[in-house]
Backbone as a ProteinNet text record, in pm:
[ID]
protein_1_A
[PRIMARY]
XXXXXXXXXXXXXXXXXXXXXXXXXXXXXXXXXXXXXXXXXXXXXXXXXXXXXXXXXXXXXXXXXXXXXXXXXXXXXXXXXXXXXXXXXXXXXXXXXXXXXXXXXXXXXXXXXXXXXXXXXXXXXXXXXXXXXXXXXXXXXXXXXXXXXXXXXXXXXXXXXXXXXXXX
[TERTIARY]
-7203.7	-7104.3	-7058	-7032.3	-6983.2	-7085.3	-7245.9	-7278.5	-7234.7	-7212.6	-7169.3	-7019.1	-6971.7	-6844.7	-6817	-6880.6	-6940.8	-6930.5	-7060.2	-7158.1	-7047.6	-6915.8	-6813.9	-6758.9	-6678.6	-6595.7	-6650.7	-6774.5	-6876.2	-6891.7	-6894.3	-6911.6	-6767.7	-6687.1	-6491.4	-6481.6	-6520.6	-6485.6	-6543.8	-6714.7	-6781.3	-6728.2	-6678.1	-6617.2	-6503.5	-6407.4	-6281.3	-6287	-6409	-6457	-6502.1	-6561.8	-6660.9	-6545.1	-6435.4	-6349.4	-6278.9	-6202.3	-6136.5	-6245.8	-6380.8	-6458.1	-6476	-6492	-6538.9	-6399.3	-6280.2	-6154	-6111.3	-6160	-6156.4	-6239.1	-6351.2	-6468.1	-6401.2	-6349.9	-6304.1	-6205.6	-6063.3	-5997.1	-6027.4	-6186.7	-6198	-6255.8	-6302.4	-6437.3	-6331.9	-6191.8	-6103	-6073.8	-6010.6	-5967.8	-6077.9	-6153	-6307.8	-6325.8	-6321.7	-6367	-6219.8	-6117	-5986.8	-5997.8	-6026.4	-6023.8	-6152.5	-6256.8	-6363	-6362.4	-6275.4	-6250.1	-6111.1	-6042	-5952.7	-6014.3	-6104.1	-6179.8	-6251.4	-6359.3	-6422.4	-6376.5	-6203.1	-6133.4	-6062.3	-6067.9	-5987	-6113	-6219	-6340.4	-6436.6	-6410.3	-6482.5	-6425.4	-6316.9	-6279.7	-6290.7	-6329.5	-6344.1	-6505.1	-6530.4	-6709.5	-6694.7	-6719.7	-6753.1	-6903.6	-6975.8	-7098.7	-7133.5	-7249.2	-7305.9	-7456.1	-7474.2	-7621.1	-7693.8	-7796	-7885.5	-7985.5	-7968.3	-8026.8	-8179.6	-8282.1	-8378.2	-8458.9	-8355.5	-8371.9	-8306	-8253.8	-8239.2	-8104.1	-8034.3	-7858.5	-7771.2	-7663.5	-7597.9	-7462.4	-7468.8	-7328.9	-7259.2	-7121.4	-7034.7	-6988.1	-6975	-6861.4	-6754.3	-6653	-6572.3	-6569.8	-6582	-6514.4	-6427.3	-6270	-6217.5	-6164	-6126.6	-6040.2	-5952.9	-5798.8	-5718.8	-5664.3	-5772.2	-5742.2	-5623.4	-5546.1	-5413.5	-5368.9	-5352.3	-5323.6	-5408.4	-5494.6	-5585.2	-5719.8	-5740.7	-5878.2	-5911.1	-6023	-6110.3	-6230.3	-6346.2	-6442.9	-6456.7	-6499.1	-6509.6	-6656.9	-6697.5	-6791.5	-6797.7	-6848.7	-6828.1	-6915.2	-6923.5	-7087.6	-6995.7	-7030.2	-7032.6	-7148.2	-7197.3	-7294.6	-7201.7	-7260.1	-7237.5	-7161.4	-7194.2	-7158.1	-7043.7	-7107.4	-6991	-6959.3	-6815	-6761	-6764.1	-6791.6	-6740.7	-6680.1	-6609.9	-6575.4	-6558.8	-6588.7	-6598.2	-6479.8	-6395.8	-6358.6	-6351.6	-6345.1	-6405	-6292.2	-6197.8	-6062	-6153.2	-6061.2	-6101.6	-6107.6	-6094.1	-6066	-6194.6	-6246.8	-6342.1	-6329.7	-6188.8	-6149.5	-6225.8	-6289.3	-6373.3	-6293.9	-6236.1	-6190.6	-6303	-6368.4	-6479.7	-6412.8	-6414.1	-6379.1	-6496.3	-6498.4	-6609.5	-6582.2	-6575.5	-6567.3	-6689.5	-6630.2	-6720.8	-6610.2	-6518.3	-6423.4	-6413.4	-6555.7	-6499	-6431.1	-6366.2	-6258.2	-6094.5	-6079.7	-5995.1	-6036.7	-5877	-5994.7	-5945.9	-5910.7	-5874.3	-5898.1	-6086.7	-6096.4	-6051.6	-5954	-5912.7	-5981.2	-6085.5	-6223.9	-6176.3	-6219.9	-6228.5	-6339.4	-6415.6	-6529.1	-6523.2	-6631.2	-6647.8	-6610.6	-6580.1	-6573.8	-6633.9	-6612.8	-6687.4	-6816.1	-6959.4	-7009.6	-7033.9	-6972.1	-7023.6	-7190.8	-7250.1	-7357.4	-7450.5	-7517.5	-7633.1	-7781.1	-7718.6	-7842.5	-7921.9	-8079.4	-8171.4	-8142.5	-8235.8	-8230.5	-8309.7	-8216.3	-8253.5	-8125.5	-8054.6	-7927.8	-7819.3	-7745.2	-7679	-7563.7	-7445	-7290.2	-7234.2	-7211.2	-7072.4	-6970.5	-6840.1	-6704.6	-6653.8	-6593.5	-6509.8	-6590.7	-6499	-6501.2	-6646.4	-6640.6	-6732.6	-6901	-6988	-7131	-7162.1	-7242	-7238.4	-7399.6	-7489.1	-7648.4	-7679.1	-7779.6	-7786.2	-7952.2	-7966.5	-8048.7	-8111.9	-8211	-8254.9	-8179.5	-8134.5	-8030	-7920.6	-7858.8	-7705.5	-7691.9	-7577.4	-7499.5	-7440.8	-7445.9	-7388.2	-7297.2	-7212.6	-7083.3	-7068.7	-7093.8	-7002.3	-6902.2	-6837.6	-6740.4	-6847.9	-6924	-6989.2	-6948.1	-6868.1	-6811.7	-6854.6	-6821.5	-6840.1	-6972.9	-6997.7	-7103.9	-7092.7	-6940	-6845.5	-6886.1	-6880.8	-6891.1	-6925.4	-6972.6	-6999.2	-7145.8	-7224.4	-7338.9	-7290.7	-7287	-7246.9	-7374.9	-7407.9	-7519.9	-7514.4	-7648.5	-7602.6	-7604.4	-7683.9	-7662.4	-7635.1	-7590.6	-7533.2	-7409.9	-7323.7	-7178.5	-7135.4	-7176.4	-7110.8	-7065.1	-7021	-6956.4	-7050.7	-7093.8	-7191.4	-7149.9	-7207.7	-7183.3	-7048.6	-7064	-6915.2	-6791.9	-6799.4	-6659.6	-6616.5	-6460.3	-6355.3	-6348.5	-6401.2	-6391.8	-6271.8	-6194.3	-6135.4	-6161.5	-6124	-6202.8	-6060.1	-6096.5	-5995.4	-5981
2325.1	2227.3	2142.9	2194.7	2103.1	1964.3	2002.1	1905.8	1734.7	1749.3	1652.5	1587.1	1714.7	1675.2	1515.5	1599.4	1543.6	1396.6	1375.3	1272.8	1174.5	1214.1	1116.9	1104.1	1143.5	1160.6	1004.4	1012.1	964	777.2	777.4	632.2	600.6	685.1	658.7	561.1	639.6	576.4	439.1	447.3	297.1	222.1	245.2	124.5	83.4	157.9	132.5	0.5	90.7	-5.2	-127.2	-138.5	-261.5	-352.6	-317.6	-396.7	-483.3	-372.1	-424.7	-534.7	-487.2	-584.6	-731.3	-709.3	-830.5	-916.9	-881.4	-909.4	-1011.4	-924.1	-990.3	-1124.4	-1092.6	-1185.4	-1308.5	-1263.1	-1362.7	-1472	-1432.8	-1465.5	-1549	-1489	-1555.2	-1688.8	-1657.6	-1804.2	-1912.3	-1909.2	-1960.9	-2032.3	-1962.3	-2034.8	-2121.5	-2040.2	-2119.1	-2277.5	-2283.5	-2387.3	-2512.9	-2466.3	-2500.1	-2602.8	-2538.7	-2580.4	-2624.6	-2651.5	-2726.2	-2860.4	-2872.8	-2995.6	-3083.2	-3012.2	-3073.6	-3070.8	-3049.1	-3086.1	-3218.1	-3212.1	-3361.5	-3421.5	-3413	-3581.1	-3612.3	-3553.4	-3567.2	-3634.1	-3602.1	-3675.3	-3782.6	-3773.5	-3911.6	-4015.4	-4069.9	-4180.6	-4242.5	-4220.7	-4233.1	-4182.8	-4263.2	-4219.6	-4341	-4233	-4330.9	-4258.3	-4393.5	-4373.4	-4434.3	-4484	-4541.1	-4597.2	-4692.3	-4755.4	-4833.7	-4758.5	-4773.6	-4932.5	-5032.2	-5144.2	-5163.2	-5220	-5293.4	-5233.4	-5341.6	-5368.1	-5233.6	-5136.7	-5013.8	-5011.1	-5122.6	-5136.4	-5046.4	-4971.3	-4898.7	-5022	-4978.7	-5053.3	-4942.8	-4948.5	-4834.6	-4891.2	-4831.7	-4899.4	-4742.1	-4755.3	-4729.4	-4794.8	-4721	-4766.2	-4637.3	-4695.4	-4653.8	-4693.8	-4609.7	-4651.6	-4608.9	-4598.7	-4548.4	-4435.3	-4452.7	-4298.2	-4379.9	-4298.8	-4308.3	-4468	-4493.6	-4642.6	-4763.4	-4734.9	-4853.5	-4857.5	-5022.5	-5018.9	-5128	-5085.2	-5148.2	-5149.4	-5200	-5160.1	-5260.9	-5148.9	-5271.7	-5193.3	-5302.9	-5204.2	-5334.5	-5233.7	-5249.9	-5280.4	-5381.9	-5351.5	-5396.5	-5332.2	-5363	-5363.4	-5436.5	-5420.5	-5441	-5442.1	-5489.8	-5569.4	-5736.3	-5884.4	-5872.4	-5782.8	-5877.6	-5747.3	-5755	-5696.5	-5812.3	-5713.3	-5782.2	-5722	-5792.5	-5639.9	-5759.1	-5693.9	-5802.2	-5646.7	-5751.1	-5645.8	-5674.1	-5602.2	-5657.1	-5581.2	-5665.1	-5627.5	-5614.2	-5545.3	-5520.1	-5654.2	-5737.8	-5889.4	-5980	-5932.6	-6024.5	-6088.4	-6091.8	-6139.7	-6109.1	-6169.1	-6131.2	-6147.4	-6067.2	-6142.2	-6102.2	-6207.9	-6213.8	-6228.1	-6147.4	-6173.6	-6088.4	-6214.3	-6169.6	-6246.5	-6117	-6154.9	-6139.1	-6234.3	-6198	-6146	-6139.6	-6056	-5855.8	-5785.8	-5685.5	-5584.7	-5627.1	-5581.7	-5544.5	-5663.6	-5653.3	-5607.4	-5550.3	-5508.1	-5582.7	-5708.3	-5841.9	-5805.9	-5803.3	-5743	-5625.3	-5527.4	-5413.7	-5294	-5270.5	-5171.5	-5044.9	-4978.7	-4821.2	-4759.2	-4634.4	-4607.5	-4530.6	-4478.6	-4347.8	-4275	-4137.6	-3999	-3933	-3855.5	-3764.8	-3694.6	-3684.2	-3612.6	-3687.4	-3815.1	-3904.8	-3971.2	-3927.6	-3949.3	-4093.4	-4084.3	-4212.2	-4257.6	-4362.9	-4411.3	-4532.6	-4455.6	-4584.3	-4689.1	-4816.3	-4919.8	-4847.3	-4948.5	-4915.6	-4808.4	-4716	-4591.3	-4711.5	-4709.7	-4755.7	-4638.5	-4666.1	-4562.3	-4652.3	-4571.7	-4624.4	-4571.1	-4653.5	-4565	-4694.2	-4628.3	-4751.6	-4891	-4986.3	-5096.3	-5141	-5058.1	-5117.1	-5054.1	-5145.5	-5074.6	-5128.4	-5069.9	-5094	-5071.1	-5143.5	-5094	-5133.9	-5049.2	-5097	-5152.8	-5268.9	-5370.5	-5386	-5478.5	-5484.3	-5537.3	-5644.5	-5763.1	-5732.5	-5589	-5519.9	-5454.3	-5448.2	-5413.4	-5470.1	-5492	-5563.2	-5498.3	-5513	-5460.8	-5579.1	-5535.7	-5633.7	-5541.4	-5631.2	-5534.5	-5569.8	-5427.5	-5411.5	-5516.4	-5587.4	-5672.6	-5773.7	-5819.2	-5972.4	-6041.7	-5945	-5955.1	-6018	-6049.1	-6087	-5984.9	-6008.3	-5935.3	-6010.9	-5898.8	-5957.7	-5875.6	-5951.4	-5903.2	-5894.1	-5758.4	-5726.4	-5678.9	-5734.4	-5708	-5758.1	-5712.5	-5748.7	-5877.2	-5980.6	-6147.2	-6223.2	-6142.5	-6181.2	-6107.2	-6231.3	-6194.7	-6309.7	-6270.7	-6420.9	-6347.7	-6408.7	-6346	-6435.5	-6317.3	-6335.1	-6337.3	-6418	-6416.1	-6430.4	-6578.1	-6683.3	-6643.7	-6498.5	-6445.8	-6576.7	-6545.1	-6667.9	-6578	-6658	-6588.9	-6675.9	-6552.6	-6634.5	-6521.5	-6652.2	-6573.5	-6546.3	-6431.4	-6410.2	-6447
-2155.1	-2189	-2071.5	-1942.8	-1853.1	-1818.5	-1874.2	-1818.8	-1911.4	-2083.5	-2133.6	-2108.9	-2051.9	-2010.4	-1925.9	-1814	-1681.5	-1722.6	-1808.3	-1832.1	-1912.8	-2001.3	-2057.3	-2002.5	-1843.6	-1781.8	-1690.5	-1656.9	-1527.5	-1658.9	-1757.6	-1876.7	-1893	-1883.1	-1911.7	-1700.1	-1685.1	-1507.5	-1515.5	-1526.8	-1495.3	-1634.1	-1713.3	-1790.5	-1783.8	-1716.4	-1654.1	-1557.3	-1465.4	-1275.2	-1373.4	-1461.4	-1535.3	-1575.3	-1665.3	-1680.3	-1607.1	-1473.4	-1370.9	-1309.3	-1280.5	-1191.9	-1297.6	-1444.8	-1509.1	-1527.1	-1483.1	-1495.5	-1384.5	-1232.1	-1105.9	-1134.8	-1178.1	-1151.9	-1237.9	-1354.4	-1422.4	-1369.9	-1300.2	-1232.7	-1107.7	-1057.1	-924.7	-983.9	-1067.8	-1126.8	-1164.5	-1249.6	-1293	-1171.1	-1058.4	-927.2	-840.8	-858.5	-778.1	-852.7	-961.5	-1037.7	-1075.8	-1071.1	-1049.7	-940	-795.7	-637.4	-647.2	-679.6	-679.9	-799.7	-891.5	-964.3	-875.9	-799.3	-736.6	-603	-519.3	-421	-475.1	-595.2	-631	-689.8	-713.6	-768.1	-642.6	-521.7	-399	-313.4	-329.6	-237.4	-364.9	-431.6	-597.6	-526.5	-456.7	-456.5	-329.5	-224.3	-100.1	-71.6	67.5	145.7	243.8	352.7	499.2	526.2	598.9	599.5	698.7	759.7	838.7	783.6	819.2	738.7	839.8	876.4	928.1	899.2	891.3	836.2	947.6	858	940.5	1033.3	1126.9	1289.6	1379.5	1313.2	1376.6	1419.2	1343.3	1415.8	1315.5	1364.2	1227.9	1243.5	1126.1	1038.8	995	1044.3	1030.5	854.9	781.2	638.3	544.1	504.7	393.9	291.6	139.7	60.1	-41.1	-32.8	-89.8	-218.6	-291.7	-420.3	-471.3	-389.2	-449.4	-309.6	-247.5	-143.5	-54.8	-46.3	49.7	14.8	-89	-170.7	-113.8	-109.9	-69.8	-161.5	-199.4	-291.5	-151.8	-125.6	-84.1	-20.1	-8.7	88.6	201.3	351.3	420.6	538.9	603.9	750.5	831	935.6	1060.4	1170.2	1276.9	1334.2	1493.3	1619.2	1718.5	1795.4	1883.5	1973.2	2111.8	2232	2383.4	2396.1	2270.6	2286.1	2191.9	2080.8	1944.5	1846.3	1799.3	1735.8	1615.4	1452.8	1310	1264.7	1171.3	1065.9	923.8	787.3	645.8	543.7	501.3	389.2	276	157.4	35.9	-36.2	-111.5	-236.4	-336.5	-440.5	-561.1	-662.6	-639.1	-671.5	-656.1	-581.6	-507.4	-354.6	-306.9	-211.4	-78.1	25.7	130.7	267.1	385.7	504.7	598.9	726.9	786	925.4	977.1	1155.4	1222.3	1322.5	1454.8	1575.7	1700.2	1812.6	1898	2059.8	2163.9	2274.7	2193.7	2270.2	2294.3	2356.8	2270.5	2337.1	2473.6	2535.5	2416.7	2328.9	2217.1	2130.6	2021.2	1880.5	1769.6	1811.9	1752.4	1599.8	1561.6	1366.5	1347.1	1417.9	1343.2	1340.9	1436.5	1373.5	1425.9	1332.3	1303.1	1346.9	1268.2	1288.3	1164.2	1082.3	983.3	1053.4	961.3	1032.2	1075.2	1134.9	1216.9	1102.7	1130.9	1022.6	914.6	915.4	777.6	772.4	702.4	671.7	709.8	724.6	796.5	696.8	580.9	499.2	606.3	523.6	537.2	435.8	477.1	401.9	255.4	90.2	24.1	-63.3	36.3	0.6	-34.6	-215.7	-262.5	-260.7	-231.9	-262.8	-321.2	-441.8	-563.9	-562.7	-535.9	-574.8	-607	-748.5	-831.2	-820.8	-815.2	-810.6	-739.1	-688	-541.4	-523.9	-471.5	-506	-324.9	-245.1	-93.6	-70.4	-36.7	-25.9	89.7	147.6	284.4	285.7	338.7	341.7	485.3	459.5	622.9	729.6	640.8	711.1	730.4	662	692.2	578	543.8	437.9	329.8	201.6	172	22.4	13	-44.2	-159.6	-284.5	-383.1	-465.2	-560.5	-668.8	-767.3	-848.3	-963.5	-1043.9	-1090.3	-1237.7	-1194.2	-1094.9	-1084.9	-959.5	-873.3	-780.2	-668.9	-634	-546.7	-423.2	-288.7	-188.9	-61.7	41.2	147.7	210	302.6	388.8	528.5	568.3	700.2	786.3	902.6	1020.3	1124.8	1227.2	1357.3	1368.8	1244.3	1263.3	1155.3	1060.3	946.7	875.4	848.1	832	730.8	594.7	481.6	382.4	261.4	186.2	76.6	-54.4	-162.1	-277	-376	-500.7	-503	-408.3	-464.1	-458.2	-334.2	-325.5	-245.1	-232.6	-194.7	-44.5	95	190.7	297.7	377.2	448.8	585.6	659.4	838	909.4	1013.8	1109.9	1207.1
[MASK]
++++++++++++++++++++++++++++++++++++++++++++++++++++++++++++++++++++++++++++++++++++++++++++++++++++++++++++++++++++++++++++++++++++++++++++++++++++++++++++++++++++++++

């Protein structure tokens, strides 16, 4: 007899441990998946990047939508001689500044973040409003609806598809 004993005593335990563990597991998956839908609506709206165009020059760019109250996309190009920078509203609106000043930081420039990713020509990023592809000639950023934007590079700096541009 002790050995059936044993043997209900030893199926009462592992279905106890089975519960508690399918219980934990349950709980952890709930939180895991919780903090991973509020991780990708906290990073869906924002991407800094760098884009490699062409001629081998990177073009630094952001586009945000909404992140820290700002819609907009914009990038960035410095060399030795010349600092640009083009930013692109949710409107269509384009502002175009470029120096040969680059002791100053007269256009405002930033950089991506640390670790932000580096497309070849051809790598399109969408967030919201905004569609950003990187080309031989640079970058060029419109708002999806209307095709409004700008081409940012090391020798080209205009604003496309009839956006309304004003310079700095």
């Amino acid at each position: 007899m002790p050995g059936p004993a044993r043997t209900r005593l030893a199926a009462k335990g592992r279905r106890k441990f089975g519960r508690a563990t399918f219980a934990g597991a349950l709980i952890a998956a709930v939180l895991f998946s919780c903090l991973a839908a509020a991780s990708a609506g906290a990073a869906a709206n924002e991407a800094e990047f760098y884009g490699r165009t062409g001629a081998g020059n990177s073009v630094s760019c952001a586009i945000y939508d909404g992140y820290a109250g700002s819609t907009a996309a914009f990038c960035e190009y410095v060399s030795n001689r010349t600092q640009a920078k083009a930013t692109l509203t949710a409107s269509g609106a384009v502002v175009l500044c470029r120096t040969h000043s680059i002791t100053s930081n007269r256009c405002g420039l930033g950089n991506a973040g640390e670790n932000s990713p580096t497309y070849k020509v051809g790598k399109t990023v969408t967030i919201g409003p905004f569609a950003c592809t990187v080309r031989g000639a640079g970058v060029r950023c419109i708002v999806t609806a209307s095709g409004k934007g700008f081409l940012l590079g090391a020798k080209r700096l205009q604003g496309v598809g009839g956006a309304t541009v004003r310079r700095r």
